[in-house]
ROTIKE-666804 format. One record per residue (C-alpha): chain; residue in one letter; x negated, y negated, z negated. Coordinates in nm, 3 decimals, padded with zeros to 5 digits. Example, Ala and Ser with C-alpha at 12.3 -4.5 7.8 and 13.67 -1.06 7.14 Angstrom:
  c  r       px       py       pz
  A  a  -01.230   00.450  -00.780
  A  s  -01.367   00.106  -00.714
***
This chain:
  c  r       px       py       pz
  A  x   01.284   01.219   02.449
  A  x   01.133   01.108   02.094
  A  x   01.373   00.973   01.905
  A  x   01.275   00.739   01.552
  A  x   01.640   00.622   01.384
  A  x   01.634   00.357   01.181
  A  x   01.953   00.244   00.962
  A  x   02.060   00.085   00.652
  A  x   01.970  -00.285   00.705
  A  x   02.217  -00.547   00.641
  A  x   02.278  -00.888   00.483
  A  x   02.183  -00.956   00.127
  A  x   02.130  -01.218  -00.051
  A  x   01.720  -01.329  -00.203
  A  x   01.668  -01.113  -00.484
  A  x   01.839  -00.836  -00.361
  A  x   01.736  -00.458  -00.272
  A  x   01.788  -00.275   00.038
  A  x   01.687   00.125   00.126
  A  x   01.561   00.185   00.515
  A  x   01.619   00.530   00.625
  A  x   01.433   00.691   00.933
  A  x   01.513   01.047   01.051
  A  x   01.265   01.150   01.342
  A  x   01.190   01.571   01.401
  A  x   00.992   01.804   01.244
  A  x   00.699   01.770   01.519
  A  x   00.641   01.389   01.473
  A  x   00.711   01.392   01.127
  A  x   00.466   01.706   01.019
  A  x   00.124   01.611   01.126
  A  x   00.106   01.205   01.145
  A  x   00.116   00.927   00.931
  A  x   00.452   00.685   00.931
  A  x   00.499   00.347   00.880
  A  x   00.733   00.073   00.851
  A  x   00.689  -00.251   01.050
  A  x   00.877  -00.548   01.120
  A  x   00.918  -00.835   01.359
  A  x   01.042  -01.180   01.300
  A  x   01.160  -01.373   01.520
  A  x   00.905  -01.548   01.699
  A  x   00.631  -01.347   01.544
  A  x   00.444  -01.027   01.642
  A  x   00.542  -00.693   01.468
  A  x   00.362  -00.643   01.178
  A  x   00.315  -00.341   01.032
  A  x   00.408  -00.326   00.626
  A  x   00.394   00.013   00.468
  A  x   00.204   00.314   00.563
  A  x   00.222   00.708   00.400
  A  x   00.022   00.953   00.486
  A  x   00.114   01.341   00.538
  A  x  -00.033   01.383   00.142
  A  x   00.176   01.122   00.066
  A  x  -00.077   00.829   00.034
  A  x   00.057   00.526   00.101
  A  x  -00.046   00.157   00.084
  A  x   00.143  -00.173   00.160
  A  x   00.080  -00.566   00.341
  A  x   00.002  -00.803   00.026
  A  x   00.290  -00.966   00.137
  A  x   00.547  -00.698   00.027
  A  x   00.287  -00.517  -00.224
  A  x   00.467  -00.435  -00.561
  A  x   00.842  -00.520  -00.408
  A  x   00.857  -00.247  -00.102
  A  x   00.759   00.124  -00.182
  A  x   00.774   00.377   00.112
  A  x   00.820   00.743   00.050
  A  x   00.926   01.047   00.248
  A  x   01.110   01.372   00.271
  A  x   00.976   01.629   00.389
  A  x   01.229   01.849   00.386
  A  x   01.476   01.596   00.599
  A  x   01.197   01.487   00.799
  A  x   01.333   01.094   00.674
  A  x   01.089   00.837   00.569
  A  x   01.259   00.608   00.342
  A  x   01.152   00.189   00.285
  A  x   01.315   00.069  -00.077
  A  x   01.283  -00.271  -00.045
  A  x   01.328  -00.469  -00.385
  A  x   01.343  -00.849  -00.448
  A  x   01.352  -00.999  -00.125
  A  x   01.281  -01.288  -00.011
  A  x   01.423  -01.476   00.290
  A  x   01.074  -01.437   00.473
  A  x   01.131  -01.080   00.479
  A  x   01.411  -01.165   00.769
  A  x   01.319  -00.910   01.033
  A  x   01.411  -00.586   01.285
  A  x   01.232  -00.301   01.065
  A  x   01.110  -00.045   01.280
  A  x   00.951   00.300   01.166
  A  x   00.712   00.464   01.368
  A  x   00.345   00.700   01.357
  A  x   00.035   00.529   01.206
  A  x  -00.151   00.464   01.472
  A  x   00.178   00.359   01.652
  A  x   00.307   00.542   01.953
  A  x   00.480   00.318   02.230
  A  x   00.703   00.610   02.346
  A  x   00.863   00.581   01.967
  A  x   00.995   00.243   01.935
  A  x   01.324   00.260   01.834
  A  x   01.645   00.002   01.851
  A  x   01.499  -00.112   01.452
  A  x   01.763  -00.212   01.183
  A  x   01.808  -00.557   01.106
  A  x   01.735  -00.693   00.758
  A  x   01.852  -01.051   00.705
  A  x   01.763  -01.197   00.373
  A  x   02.011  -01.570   00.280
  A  x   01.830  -01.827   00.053
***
């Protein structure tokens, strides 16, 4: 089974920085385009960064210029540095392929942002 592992979310405080990690294998990783999305509660997942297998990437206005997404080829990791938050950016961050693939969802990471 496809596995997408998310980690490093946590608590932090507005203003803050957190780094996403997700490892997936060589096979998803190689050919597709990944993204990070998140869900709120009581909203629909959204997704907020996107890089491409050349390495192009572009972002939701909301997080534009405060989240940069980048990968590693070589680990087959996608990475989300996510600087200045703010407590709207309260979510389950997910990774998965650009288009998304339903047979990828993983458990997410939590990121939980205090005012």
């Amino acid at each position: 089974q496809v596995q997408l592992v998310e980690s490093g979310g946590g608590l932090v405080e507005a203003g803050g920085s957190l780094r996403l990690s997700c490892a997936t294998s060589r096979s998803i990783f190689r050919v597709n385009a990944m993204g990070w999305y998140r869900q709120a509660p009581g909203k629909q997942r959204e997704l907020v960064a996107r890089i491409t297998s050349g390495g192009y990437t572009n972002y939701a206005d909301s997080v534009k210029g405060r989240f940069t997404i980048s990968r590693d080829n070589a680990k087959n990791t996608v990475y989300l540095q996510m600087n200045s938050l703010k407590p709207e950016d309260t979510a389950v961050y997910y990774c998965n392929t650009v288009p998304q693939n339903v047979d990828y969802w993983g458990q997410g990471t939590q990121v939980t942002v205090s005012s």
